[in-house]
MDAnalysis code that builds the backbone (N, CA, C; Angstrom):
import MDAnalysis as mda
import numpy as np

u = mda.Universe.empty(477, n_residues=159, atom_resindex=np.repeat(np.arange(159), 3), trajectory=True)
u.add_TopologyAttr("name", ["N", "CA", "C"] * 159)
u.add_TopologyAttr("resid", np.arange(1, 160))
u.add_TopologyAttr("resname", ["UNK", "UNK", "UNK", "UNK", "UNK", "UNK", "UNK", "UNK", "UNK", "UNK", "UNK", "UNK", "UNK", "UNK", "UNK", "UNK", "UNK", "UNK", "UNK", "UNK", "UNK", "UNK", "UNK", "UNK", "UNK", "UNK", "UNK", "UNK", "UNK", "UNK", "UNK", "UNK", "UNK", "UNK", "UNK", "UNK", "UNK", "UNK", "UNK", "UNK", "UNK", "UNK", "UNK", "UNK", "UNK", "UNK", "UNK", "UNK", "UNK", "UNK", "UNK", "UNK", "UNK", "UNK", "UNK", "UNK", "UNK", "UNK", "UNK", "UNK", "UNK", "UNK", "UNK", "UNK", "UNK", "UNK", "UNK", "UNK", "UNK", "UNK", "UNK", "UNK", "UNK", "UNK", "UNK", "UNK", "UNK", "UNK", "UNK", "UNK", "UNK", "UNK", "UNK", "UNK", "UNK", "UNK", "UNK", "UNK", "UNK", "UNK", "UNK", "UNK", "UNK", "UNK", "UNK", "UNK", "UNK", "UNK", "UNK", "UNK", "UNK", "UNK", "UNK", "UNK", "UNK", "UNK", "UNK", "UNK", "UNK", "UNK", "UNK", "UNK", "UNK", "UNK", "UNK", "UNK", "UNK", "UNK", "UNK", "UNK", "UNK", "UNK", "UNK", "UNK", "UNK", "UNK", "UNK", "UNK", "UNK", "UNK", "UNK", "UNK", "UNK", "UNK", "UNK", "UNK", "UNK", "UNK", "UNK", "UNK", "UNK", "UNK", "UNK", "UNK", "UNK", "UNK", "UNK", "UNK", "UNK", "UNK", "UNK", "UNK", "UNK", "UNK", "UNK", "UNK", "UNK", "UNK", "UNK"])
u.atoms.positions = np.array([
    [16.658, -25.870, -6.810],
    [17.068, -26.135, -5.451],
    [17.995, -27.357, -5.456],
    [18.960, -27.442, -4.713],
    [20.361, -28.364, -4.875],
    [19.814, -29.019, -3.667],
    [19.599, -30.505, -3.877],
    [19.002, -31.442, -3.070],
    [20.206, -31.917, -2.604],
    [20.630, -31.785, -1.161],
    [21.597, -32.742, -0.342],
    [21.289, -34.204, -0.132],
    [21.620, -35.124, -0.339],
    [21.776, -36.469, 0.451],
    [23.077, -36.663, 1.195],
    [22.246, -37.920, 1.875],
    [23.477, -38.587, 2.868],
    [22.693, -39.762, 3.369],
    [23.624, -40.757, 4.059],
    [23.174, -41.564, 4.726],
    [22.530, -41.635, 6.394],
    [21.715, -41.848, 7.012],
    [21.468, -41.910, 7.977],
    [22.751, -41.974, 9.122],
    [22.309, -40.813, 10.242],
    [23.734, -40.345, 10.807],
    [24.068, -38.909, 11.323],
    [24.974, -37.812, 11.113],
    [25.101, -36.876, 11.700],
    [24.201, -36.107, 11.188],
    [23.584, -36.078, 10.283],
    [22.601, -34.812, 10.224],
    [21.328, -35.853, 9.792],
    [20.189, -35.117, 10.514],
    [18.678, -35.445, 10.684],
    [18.477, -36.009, 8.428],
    [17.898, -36.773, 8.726],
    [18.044, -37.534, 6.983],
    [16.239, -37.922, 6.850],
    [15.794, -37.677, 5.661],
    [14.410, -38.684, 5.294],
    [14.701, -39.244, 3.995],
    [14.731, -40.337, 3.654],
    [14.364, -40.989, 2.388],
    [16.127, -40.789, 1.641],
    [16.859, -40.266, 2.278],
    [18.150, -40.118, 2.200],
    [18.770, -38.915, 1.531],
    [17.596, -37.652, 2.038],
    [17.572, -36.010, 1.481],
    [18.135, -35.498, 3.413],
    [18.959, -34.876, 2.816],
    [19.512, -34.170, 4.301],
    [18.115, -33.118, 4.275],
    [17.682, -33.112, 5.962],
    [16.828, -32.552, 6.311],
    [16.931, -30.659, 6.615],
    [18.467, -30.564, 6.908],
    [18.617, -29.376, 7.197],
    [19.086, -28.606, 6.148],
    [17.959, -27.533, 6.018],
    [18.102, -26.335, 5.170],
    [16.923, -26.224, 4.310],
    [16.098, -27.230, 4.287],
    [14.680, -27.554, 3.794],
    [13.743, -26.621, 4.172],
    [12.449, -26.547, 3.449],
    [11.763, -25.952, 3.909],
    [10.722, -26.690, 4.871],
    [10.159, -26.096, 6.166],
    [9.359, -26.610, 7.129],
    [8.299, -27.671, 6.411],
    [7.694, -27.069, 5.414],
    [6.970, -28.166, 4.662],
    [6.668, -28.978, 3.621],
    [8.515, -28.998, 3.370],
    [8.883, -29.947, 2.276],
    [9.553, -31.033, 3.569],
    [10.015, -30.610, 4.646],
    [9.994, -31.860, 5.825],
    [8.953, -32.435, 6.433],
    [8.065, -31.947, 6.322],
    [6.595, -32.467, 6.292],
    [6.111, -33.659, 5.342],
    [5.985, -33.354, 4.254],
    [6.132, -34.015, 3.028],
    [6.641, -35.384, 3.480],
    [8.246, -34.825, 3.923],
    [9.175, -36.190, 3.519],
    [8.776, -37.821, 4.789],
    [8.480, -36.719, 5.758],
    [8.281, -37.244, 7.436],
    [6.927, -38.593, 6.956],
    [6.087, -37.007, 6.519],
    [4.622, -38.280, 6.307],
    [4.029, -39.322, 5.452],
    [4.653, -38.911, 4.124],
    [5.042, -40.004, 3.474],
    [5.619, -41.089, 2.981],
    [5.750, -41.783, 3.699],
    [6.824, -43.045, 3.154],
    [6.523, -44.127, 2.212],
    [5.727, -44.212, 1.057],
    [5.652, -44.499, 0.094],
    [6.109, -43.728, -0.896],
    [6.774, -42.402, -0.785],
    [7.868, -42.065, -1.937],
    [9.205, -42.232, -1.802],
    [9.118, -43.075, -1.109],
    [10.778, -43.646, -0.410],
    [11.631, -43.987, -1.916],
    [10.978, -44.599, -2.727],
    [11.775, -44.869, -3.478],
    [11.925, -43.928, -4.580],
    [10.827, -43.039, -4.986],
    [11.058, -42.392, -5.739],
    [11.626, -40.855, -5.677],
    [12.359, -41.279, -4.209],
    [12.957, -40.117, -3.816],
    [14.528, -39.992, -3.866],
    [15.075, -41.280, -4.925],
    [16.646, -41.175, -5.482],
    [16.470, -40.291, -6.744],
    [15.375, -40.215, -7.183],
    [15.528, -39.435, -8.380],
    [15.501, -38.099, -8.051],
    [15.914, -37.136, -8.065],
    [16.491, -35.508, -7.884],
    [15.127, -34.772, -8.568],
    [14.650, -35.203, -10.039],
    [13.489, -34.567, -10.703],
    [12.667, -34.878, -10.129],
    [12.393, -36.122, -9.765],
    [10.727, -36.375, -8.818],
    [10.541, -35.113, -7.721],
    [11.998, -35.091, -6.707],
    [11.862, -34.224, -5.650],
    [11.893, -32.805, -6.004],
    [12.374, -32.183, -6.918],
    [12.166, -30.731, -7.141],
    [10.595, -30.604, -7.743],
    [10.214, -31.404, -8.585],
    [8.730, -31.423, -9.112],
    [7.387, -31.730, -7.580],
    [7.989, -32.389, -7.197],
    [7.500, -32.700, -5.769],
    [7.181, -31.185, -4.901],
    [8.755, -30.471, -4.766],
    [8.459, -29.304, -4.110],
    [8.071, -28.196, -4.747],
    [8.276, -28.135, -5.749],
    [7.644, -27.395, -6.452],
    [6.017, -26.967, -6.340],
    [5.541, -28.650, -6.375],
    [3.941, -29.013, -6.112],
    [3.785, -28.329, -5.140],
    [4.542, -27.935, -3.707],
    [4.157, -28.104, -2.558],
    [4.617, -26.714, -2.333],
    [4.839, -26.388, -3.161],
    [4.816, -25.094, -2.741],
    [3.559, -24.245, -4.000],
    [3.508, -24.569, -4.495],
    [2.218, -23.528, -5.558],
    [1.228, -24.207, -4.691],
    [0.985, -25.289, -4.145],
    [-0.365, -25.430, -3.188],
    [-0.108, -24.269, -1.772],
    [0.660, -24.314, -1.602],
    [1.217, -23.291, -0.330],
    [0.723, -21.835, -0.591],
    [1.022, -21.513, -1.953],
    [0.766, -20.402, -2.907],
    [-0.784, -19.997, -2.974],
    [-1.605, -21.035, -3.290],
    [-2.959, -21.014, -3.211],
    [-3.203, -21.314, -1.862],
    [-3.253, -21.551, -1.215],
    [-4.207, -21.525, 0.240],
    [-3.551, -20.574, 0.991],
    [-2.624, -19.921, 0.569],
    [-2.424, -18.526, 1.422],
    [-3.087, -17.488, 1.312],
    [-3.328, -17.434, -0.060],
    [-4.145, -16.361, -1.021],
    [-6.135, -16.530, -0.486],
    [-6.200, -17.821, -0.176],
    [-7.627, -17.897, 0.108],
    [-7.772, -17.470, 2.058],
    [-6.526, -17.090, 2.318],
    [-6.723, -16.872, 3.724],
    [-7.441, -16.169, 4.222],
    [-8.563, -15.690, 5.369],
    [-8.515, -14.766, 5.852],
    [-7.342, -14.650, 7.197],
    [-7.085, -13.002, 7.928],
    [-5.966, -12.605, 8.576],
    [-7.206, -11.503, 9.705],
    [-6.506, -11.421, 10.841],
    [-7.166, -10.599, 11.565],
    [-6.400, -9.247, 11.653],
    [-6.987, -8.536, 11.063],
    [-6.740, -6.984, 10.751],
    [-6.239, -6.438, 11.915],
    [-4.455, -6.032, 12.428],
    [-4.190, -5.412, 13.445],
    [-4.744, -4.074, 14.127],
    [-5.687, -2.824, 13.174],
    [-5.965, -2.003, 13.300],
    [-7.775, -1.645, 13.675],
    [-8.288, -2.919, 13.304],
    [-9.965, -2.753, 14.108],
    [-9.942, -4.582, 14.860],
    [-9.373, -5.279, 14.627],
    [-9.780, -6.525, 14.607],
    [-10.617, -7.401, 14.238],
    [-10.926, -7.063, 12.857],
    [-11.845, -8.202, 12.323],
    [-11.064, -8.787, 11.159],
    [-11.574, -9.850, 11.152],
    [-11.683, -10.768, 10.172],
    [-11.813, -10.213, 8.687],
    [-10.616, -10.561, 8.081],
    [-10.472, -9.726, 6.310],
    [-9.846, -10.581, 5.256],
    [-10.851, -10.631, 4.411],
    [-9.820, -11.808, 3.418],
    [-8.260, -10.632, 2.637],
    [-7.538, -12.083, 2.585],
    [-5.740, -11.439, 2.382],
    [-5.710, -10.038, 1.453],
    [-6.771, -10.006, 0.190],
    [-6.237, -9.089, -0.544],
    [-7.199, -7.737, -0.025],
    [-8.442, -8.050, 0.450],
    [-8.722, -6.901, 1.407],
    [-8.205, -5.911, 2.342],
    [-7.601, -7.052, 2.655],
    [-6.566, -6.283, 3.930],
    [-5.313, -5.612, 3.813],
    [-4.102, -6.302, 2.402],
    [-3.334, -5.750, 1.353],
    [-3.417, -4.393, 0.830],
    [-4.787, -4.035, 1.062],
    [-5.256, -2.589, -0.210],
    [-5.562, -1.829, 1.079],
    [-6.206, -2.407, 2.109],
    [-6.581, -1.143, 3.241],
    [-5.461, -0.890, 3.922],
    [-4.029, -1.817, 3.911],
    [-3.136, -1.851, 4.938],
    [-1.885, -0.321, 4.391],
    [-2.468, -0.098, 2.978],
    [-1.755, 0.684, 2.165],
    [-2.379, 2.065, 2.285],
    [-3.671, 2.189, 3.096],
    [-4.147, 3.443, 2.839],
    [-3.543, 4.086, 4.291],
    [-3.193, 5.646, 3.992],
    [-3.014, 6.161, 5.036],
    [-3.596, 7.578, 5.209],
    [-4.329, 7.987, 6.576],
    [-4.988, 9.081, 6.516],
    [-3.791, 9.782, 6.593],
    [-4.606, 11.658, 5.776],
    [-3.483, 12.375, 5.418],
    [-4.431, 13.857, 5.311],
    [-3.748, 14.500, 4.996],
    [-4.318, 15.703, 4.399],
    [-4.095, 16.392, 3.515],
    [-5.356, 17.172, 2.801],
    [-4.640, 17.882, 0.748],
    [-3.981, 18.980, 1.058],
    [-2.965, 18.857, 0.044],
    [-2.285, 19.379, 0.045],
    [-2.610, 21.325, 0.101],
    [-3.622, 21.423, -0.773],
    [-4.772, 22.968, -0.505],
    [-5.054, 23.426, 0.289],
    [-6.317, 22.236, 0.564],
    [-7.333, 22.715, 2.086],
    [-6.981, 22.140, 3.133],
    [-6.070, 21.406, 3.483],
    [-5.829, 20.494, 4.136],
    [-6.584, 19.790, 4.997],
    [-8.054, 19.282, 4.212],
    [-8.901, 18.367, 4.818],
    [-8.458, 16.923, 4.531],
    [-8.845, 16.289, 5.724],
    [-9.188, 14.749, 5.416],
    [-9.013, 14.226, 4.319],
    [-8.064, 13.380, 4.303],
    [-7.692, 12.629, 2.587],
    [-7.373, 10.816, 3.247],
    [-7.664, 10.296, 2.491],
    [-7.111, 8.537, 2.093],
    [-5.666, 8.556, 1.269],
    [-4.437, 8.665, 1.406],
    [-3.632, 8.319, 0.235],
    [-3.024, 6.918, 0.862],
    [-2.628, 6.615, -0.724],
    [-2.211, 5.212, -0.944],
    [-0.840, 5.509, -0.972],
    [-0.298, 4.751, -0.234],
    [1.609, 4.306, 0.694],
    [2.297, 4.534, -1.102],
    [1.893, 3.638, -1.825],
    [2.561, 3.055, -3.044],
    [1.915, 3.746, -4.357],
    [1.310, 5.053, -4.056],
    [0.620, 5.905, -5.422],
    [1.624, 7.771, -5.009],
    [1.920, 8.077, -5.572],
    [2.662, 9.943, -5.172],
    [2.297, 10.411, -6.783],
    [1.359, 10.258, -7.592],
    [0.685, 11.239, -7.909],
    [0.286, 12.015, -7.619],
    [-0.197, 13.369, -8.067],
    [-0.608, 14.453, -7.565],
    [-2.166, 13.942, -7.064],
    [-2.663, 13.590, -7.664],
    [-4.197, 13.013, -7.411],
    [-4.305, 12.516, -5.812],
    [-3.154, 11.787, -5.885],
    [-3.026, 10.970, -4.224],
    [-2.977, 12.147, -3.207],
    [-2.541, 13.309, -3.070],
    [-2.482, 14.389, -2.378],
    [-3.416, 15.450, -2.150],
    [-4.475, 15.413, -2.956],
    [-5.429, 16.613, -3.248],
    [-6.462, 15.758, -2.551],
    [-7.855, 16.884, -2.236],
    [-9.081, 15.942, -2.460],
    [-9.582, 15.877, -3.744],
    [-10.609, 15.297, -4.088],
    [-11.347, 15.771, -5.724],
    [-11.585, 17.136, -5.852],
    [-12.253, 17.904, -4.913],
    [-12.592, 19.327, -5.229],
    [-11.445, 19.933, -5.625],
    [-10.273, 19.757, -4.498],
    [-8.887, 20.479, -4.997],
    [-8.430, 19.957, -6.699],
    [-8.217, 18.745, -6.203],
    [-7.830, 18.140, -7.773],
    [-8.649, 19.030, -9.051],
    [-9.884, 18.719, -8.873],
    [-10.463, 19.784, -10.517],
    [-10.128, 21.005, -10.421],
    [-10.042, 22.191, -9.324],
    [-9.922, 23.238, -9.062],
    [-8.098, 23.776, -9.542],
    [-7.235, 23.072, -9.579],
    [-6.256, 23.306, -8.924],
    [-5.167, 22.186, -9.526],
    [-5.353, 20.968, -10.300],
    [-4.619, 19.935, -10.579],
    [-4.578, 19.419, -11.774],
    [-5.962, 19.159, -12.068],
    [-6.347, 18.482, -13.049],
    [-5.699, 18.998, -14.379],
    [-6.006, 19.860, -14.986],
    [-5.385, 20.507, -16.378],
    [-4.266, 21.054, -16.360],
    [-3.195, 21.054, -15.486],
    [-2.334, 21.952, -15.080],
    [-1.169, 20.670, -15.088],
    [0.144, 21.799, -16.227],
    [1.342, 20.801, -16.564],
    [2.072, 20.558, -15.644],
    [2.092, 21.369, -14.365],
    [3.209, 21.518, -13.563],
    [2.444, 21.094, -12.354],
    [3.539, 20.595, -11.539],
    [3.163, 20.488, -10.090],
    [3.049, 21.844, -9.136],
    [2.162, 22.145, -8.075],
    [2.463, 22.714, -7.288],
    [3.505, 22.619, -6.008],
    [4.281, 23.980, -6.057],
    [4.901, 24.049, -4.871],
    [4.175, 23.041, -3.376],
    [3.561, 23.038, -3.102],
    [2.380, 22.897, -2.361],
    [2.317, 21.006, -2.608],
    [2.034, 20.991, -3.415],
    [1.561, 19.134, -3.536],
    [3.046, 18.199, -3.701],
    [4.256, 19.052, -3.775],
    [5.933, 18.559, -3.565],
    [6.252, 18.473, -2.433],
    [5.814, 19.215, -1.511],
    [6.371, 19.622, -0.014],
    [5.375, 18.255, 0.429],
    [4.093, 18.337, 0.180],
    [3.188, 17.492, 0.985],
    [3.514, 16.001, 0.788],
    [3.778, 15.481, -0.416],
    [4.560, 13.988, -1.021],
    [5.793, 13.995, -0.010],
    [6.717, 14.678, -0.134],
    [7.902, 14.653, 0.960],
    [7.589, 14.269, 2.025],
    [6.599, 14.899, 3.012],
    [6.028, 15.007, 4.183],
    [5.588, 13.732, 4.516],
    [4.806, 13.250, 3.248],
    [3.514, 11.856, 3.493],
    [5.235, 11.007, 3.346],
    [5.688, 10.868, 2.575],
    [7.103, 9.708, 2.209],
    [7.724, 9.122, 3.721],
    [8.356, 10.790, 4.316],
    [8.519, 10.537, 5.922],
    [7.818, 10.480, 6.536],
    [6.445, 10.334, 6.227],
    [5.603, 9.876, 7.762],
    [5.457, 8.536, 7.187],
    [5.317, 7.726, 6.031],
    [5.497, 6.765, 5.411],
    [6.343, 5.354, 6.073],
    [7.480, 6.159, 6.134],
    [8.825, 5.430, 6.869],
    [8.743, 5.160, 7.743],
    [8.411, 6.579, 8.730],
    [7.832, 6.244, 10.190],
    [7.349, 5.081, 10.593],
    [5.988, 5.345, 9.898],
    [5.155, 3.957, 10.161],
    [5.459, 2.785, 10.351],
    [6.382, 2.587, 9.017],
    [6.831, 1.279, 8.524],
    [7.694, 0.644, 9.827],
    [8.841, 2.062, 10.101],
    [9.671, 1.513, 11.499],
    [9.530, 1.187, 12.392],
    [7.929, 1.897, 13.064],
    [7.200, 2.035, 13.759],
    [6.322, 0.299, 13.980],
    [6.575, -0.662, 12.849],
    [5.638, -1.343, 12.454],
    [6.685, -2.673, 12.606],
    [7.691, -2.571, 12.262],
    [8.624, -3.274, 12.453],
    [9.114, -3.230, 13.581],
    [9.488, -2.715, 14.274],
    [9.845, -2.567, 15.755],
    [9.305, -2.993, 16.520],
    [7.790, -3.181, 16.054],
    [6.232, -3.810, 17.272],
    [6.218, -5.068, 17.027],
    [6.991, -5.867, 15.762],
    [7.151, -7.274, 15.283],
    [8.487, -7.514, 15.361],
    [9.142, -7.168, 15.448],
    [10.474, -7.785, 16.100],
    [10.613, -7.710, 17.771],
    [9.520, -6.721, 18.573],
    [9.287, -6.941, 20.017],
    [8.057, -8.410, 20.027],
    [7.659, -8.708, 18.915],
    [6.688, -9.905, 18.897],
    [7.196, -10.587, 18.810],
    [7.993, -10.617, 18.193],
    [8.777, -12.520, 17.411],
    [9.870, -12.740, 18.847],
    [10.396, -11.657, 19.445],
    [11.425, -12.104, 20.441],
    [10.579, -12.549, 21.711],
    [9.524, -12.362, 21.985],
    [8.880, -12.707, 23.048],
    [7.857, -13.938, 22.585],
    [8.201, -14.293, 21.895],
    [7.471, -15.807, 21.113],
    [8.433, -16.804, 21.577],
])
């Protein structure tokens, strides 16, 4: 990261690091500490500095819990990561009730188990049948996603 200085003056300054273009809490950093005033001419202190401040950023994000948009409870981050990926669907066979995963298009991801041994498992080739259904799940896939983005960019503008 290419550390700007300047002197106190047209653009917002701490410790004599231009403030704009920083990250929110490497200006934090600079604001609340003023005993690294001096060791903030050296360029290596401050990249080792943010560096620090950001792998701590790294770890306490990871220990977060997040409130799950789809029941509302309380889920720690990587819980919620793995369920946020599942999407109900149906096999490609019987077309009962299935879980597939957003980021798996194996054949496995499309079948249920019964279908899968019956119908998947030992068999070199794909079915007609489990190609059409991957296609299908891909665009309802997208959907979602647009669907998902559209409800957070109507969030962030009304913030």
């Amino acid at each position: 990261m290419k550390i700007i200085r300047s002197k106190p003056g047209k653009n917002p300054t701490r410790h004599g690091i231009v403030l704009r273009g920083l990250k929110p809490t490497y200006r934090e950093v600079l604001k609340k500490y003023e005993f690294i005033k001096d060791l903030c001419k050296d360029d290596p202190f401050v990249n080792l500095l943010f560096s620090l401040i950001d792998r701590e950023n790294l770890y306490k994000n990871k220990s977060k819990y997040f409130i799950d948009p789809t029941d509302g409870e309380v889920k720690d981050r990587k819980v919620l990561q793995e369920e946020i990926k599942i999407v109900h669907w149906k096999c490609s066979y019987c077309e009962c009730d299935i879980k597939s995963k957003m980021d798996n298009f194996s054949t496995k991801n499309f079948t249920c188990k019964n279908c899968y041994k019956a119908y998947v498992k030992d068999e070199k080739k794909i079915s007609q049948l489990v190609l059409e259904n991957s296609v299908e799940f891909t665009e309802h896939c997208k959907k979602l996603i647009n669907k998902d983005r559209k409800t957070f960019l109507k969030y962030i503008q009304h913030k």
